[in-house]
N, CA and C atoms as an extended XYZ file, in Angstrom:
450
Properties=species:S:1:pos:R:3:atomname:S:1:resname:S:1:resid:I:1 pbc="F F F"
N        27.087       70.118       46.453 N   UNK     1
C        26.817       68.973       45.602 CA  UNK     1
C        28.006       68.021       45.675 C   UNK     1
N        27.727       66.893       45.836 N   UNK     2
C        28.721       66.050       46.241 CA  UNK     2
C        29.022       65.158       44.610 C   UNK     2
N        30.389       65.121       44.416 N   UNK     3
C        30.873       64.766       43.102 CA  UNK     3
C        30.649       62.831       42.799 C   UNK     3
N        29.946       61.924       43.797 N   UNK     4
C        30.186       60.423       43.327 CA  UNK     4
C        29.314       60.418       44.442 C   UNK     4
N        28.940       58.738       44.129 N   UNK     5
C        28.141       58.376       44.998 CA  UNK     5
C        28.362       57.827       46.673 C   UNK     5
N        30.227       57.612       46.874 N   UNK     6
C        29.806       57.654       47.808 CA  UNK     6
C        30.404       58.789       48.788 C   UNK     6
N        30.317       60.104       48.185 N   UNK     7
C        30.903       61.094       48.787 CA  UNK     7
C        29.049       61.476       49.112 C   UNK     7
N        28.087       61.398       48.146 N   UNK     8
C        26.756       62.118       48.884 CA  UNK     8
C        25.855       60.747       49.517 C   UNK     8
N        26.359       59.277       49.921 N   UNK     9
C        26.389       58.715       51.066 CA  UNK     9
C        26.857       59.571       51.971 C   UNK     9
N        28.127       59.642       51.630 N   UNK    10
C        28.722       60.156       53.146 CA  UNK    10
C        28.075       61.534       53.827 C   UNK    10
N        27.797       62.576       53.094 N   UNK    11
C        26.888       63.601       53.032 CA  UNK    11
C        25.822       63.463       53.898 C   UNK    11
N        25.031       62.667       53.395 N   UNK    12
C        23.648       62.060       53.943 CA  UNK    12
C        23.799       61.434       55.471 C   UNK    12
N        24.941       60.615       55.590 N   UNK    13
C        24.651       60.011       56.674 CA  UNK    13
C        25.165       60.742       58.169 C   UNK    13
N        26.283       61.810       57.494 N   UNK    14
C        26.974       62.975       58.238 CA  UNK    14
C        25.834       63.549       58.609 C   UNK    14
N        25.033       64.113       57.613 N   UNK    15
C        23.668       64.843       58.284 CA  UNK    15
C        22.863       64.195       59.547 C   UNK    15
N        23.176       63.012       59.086 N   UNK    16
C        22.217       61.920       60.493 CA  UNK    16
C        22.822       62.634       61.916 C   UNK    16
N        23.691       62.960       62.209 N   UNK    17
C        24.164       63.549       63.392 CA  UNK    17
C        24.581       62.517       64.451 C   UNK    17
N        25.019       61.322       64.113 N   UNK    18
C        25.294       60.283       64.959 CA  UNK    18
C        26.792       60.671       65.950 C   UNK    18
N        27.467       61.589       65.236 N   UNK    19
C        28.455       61.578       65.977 CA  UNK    19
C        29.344       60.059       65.414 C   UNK    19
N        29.490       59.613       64.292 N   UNK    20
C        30.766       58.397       64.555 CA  UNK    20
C        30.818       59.130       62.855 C   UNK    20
N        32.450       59.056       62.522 N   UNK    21
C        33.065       59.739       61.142 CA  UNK    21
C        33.293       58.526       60.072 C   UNK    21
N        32.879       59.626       58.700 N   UNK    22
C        32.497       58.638       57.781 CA  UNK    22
C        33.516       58.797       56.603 C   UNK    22
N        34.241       58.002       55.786 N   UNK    23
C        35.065       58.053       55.284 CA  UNK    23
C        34.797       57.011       53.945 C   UNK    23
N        35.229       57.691       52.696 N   UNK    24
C        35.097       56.656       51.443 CA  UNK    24
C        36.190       56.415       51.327 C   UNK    24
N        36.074       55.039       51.140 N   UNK    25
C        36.962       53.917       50.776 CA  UNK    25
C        37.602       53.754       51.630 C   UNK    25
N        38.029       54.173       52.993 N   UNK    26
C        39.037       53.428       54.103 CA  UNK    26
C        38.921       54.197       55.070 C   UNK    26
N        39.228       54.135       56.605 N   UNK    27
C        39.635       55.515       56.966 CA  UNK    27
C        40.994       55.631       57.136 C   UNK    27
N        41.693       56.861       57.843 N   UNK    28
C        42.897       57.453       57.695 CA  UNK    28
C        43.590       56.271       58.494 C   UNK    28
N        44.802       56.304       58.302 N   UNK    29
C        45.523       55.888       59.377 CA  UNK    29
C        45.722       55.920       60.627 C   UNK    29
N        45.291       54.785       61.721 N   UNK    30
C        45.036       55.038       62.879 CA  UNK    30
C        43.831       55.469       63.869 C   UNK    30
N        42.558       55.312       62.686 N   UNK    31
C        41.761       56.146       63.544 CA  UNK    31
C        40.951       55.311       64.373 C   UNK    31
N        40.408       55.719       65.270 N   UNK    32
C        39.483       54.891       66.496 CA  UNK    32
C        38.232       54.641       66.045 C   UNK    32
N        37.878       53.593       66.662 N   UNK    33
C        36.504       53.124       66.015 CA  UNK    33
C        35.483       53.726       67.106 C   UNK    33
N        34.610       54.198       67.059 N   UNK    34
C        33.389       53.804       65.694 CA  UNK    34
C        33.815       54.359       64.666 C   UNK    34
N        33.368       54.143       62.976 N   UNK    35
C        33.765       54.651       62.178 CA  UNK    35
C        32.636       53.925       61.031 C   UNK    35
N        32.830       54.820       59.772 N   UNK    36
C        31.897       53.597       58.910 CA  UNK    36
C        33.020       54.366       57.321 C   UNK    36
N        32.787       53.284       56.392 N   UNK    37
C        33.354       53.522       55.066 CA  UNK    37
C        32.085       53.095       54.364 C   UNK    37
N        32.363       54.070       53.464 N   UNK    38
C        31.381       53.700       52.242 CA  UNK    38
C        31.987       53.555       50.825 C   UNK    38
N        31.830       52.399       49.931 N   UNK    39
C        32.496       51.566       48.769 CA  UNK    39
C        31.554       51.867       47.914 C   UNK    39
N        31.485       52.925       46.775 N   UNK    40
C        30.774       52.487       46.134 CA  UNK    40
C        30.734       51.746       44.676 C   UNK    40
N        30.028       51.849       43.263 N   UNK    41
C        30.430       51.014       42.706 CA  UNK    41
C        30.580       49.699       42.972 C   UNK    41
N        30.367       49.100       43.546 N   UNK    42
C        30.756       47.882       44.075 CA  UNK    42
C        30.100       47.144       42.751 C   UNK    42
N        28.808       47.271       42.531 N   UNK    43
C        28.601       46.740       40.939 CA  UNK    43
C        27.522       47.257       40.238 C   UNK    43
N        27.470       47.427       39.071 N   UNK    44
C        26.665       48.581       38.235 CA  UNK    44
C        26.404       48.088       37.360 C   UNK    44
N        24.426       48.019       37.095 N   UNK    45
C        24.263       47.593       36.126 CA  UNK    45
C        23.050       48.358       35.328 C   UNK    45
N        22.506       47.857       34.019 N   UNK    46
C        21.282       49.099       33.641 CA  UNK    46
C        19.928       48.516       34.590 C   UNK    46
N        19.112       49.632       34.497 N   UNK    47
C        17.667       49.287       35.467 CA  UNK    47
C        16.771       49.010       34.196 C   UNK    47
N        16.445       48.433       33.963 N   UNK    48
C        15.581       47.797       33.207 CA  UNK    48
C        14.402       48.283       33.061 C   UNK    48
N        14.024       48.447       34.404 N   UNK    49
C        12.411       48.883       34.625 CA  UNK    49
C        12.030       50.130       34.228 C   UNK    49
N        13.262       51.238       34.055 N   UNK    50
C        13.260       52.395       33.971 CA  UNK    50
C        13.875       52.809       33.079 C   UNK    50
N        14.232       52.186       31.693 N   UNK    51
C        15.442       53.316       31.261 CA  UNK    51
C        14.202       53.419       29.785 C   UNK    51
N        14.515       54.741       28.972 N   UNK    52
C        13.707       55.625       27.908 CA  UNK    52
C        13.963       54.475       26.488 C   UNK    52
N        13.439       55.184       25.608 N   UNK    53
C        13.770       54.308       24.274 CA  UNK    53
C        15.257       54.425       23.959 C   UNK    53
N        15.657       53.143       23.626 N   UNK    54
C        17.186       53.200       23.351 CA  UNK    54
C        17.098       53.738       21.999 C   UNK    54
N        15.934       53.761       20.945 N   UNK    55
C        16.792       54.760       19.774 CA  UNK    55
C        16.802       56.083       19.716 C   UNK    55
N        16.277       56.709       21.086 N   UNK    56
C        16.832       57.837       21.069 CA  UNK    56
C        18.029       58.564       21.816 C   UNK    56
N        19.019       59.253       21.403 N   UNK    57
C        20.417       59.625       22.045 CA  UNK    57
C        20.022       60.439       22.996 C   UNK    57
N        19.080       60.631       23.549 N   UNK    58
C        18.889       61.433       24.745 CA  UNK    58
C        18.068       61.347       25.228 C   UNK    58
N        17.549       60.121       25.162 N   UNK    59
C        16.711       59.139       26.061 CA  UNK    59
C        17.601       59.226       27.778 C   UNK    59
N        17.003       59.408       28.685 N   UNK    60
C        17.545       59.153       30.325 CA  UNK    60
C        18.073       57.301       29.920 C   UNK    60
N        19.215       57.178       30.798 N   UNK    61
C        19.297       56.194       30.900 CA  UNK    61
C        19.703       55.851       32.689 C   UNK    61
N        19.046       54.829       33.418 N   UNK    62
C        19.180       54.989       34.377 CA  UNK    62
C        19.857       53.516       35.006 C   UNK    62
N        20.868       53.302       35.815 N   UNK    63
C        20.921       52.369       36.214 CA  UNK    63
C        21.261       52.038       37.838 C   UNK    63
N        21.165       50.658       38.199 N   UNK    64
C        21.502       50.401       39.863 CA  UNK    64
C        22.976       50.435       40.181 C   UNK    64
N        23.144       51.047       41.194 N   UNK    65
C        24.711       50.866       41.735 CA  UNK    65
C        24.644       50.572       42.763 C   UNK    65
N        25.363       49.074       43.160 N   UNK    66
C        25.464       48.701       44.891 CA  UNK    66
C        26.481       49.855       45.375 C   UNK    66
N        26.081       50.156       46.975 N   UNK    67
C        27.327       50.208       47.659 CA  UNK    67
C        26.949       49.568       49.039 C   UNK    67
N        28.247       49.812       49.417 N   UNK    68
C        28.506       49.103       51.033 CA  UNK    68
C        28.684       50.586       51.659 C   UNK    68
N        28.043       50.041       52.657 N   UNK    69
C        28.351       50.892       54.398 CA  UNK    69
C        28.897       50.225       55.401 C   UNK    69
N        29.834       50.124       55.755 N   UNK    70
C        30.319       49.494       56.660 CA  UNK    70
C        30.806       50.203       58.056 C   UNK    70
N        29.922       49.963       58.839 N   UNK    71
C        30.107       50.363       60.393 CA  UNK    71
C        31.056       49.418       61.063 C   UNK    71
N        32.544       49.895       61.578 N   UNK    72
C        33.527       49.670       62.049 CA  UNK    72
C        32.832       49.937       63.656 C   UNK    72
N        32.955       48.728       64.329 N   UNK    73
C        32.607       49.653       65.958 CA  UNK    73
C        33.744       48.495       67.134 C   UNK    73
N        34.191       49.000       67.985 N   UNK    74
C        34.916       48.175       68.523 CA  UNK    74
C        34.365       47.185       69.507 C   UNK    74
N        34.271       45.738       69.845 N   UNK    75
C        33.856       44.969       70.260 CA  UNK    75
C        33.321       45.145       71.955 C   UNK    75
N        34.727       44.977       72.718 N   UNK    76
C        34.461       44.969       73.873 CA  UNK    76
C        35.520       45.844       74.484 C   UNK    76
N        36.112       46.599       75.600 N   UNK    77
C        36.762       47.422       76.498 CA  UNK    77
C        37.053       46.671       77.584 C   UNK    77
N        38.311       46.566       77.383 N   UNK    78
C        38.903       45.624       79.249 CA  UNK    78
C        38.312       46.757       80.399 C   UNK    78
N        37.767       46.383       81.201 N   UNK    79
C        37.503       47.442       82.708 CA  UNK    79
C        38.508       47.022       83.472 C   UNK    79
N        39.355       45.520       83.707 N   UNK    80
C        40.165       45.366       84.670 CA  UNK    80
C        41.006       44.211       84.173 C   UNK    80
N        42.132       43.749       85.102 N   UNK    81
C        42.698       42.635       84.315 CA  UNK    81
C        41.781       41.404       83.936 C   UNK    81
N        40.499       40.766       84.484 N   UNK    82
C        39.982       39.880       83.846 CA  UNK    82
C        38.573       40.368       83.258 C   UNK    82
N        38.196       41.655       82.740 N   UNK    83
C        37.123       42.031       83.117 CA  UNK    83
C        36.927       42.796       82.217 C   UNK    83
N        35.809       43.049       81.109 N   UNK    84
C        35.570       44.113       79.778 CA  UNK    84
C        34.342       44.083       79.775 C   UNK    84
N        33.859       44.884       79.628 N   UNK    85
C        32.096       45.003       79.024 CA  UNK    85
C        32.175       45.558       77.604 C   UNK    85
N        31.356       45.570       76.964 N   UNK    86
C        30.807       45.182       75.446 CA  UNK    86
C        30.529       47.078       75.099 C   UNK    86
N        31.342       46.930       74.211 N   UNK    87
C        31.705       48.870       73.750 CA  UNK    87
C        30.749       48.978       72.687 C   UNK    87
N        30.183       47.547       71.752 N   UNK    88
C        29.298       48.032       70.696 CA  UNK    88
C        28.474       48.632       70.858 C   UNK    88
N        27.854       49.743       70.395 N   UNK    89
C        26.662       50.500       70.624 CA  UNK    89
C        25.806       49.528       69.401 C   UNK    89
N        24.767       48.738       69.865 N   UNK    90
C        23.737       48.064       69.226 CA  UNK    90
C        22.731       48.995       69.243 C   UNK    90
N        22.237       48.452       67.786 N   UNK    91
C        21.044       49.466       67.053 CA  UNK    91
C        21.484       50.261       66.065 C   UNK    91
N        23.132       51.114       66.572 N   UNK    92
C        23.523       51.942       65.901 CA  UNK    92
C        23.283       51.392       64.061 C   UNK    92
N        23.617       50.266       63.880 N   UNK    93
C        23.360       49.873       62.289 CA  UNK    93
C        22.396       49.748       61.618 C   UNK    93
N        20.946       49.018       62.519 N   UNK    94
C        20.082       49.389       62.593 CA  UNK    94
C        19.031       50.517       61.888 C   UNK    94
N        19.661       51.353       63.087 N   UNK    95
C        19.306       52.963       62.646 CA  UNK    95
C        20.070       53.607       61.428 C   UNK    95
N        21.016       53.008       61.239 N   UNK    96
C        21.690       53.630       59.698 CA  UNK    96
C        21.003       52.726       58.459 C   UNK    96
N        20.949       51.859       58.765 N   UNK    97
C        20.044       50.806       57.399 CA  UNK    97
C        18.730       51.810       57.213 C   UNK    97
N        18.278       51.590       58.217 N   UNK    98
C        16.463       52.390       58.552 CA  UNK    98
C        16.974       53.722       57.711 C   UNK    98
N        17.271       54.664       58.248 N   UNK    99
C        17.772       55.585       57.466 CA  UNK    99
C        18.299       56.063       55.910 C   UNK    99
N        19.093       55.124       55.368 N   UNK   100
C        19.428       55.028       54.159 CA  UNK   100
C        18.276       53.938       53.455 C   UNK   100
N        17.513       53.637       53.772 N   UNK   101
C        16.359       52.931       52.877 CA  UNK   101
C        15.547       53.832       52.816 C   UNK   101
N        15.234       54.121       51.488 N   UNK   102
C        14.273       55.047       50.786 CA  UNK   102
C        14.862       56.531       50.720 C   UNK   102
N        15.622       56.982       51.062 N   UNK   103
C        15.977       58.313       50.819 CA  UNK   103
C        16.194       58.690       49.657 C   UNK   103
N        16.789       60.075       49.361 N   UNK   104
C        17.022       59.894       47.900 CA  UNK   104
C        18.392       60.821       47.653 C   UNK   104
N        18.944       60.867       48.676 N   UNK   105
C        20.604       61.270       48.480 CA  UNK   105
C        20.294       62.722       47.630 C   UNK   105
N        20.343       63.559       48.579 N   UNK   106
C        20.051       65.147       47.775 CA  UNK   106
C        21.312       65.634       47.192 C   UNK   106
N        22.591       65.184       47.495 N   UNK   107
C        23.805       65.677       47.484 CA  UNK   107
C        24.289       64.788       46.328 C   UNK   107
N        23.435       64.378       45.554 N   UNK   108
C        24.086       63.243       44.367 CA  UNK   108
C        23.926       64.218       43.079 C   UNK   108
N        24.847       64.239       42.184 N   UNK   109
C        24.990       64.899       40.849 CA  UNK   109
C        24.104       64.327       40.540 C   UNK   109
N        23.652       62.871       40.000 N   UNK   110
C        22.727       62.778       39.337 CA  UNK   110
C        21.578       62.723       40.219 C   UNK   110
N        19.980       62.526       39.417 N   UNK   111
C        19.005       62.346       39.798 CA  UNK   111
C        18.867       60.693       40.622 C   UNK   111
N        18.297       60.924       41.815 N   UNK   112
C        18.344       59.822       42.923 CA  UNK   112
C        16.944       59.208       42.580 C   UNK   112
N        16.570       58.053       41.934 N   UNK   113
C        15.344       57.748       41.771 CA  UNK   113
C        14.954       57.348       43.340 C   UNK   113
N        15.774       56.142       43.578 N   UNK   114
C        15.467       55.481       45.493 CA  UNK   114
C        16.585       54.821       45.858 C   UNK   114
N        16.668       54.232       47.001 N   UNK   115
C        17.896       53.783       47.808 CA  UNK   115
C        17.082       52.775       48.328 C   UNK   115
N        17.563       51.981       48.522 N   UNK   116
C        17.202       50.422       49.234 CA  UNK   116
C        18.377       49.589       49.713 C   UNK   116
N        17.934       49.250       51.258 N   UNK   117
C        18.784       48.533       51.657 CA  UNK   117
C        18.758       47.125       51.386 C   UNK   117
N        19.684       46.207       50.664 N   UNK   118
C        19.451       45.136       50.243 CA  UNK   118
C        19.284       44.111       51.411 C   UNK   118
N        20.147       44.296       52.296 N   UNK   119
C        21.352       43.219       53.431 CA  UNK   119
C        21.810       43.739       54.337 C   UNK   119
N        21.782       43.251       55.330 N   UNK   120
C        23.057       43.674       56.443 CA  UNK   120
C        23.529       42.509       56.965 C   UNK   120
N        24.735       42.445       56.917 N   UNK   121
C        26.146       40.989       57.560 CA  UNK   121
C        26.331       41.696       58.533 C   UNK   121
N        26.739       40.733       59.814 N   UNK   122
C        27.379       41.329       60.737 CA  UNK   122
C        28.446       40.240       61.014 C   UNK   122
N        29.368       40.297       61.413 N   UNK   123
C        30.597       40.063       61.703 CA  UNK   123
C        31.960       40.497       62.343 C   UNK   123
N        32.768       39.457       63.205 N   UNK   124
C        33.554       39.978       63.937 CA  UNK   124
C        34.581       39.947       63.271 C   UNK   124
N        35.528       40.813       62.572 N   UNK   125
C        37.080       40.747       62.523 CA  UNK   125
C        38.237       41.051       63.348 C   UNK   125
N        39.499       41.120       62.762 N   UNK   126
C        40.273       40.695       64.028 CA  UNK   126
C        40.466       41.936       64.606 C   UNK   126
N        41.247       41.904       65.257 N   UNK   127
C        41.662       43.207       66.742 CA  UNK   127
C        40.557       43.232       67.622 C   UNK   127
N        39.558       42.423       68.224 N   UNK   128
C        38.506       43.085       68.472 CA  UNK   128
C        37.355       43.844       68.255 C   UNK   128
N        37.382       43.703       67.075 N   UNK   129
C        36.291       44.742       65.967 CA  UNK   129
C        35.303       43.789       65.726 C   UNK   129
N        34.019       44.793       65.429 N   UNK   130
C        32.871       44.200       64.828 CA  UNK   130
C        32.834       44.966       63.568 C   UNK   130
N        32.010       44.321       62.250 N   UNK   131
C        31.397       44.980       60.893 CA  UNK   131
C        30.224       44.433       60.544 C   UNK   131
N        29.411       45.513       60.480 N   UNK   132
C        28.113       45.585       60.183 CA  UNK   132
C        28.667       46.113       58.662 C   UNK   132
N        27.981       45.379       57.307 N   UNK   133
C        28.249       45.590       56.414 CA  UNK   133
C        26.759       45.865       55.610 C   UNK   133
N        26.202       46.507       55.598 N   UNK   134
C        24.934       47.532       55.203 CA  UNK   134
C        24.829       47.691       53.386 C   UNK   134
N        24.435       46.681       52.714 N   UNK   135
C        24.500       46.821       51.474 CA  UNK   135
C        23.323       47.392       50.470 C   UNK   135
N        23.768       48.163       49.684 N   UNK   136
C        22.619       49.338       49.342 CA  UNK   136
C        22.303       49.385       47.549 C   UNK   136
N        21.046       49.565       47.253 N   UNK   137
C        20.943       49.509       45.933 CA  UNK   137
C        20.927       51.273       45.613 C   UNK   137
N        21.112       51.857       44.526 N   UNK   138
C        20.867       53.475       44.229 CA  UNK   138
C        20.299       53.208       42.845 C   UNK   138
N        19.321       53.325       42.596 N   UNK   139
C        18.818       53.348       41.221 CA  UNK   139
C        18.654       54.848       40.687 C   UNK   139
N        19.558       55.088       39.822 N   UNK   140
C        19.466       56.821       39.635 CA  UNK   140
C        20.164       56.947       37.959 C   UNK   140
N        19.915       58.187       37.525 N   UNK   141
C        20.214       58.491       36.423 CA  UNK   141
C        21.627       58.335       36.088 C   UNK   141
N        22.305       58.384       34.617 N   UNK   142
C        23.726       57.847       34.345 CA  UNK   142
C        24.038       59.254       33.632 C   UNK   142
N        24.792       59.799       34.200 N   UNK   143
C        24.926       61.382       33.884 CA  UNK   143
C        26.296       61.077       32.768 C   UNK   143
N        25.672       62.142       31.696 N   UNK   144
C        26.530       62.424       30.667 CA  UNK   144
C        28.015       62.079       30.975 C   UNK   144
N        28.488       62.917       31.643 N   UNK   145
C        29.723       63.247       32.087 CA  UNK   145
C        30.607       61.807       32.121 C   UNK   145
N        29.839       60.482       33.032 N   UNK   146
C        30.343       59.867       33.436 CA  UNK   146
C        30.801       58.591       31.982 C   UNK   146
N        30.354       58.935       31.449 N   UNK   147
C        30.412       58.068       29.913 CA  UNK   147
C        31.321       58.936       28.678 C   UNK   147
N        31.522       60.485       29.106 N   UNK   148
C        32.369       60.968       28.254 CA  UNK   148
C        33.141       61.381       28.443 C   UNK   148
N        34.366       61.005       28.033 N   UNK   149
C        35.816       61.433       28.492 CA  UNK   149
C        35.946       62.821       28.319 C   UNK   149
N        36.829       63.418       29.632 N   UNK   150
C        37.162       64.819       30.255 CA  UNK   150
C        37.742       65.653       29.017 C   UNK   150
């Protein structure tokens, strides 16, 4: 059972078997791309559509949490002094959007109502890098724990 949301992202998408390593909130120092991070929290709000009667204290209350996926992949590979062909593996983001839309994150403490992919940006940053930035809704239950201090 994975303790936050984007440790059972990372869970989930590890299972995909892609072969490229997934890391929350950054990766380590130095590491080679391909790679993807997952942010979550990014912003949290109540679901409206779904949450129980508020006058009761143990009514479910459920709300949306964005996160980001961001696929790090490196642009292009010099072959010679004037000469590189294109290292992105295209689709790869693709197939991770496709994937994380509709699932329901088995590895999440709380209950996973659905996952939806909102967006995907793509963009080049510097060193040669590309980011596919994969933005995700989680509409799921708001577990006790996280509202009452340890």
């Amino acid at each position: 059972m994975a303790a936050s949301t984007s440790s059972a992202i990372k869970a989930y998408v590890e299972s995909l078997g892609s072969g490229v390593p997934v890391f929350r909130d950054g990766p380590r120092p130095g590491q080679a791309e391909p790679y993807i991070v997952v942010q979550e929290a990014v912003s949290v709000g109540l679901d409206s559509r779904a949450n129980g009667d508020f006058g009761d204290p143990a009514a479910e209350i459920n709300i949306i949490e964005t996160a980001t996926v961001d696929l790090i992949q490196r642009a292009r590979i010099k072959t010679g002094a004037r000469t590189a062909k294109n290292a992105e593996r295209y689709g790869l983001a693709e197939s991770l959007a496709h994937a994380l839309h509709g699932c329901r994150l088995p590895a999440h403490p709380a209950p996973v109502h659905a996952v939806r992919v909102r967006d995907m940006d793509r963009f080049p940053i510097s060193d040669n890098r590309v980011r596919v930035s994969i933005t995700v809704e989680i509409r799921r239950g708001l577990l006790s724990a996280e509202v009452t201090s340890a």
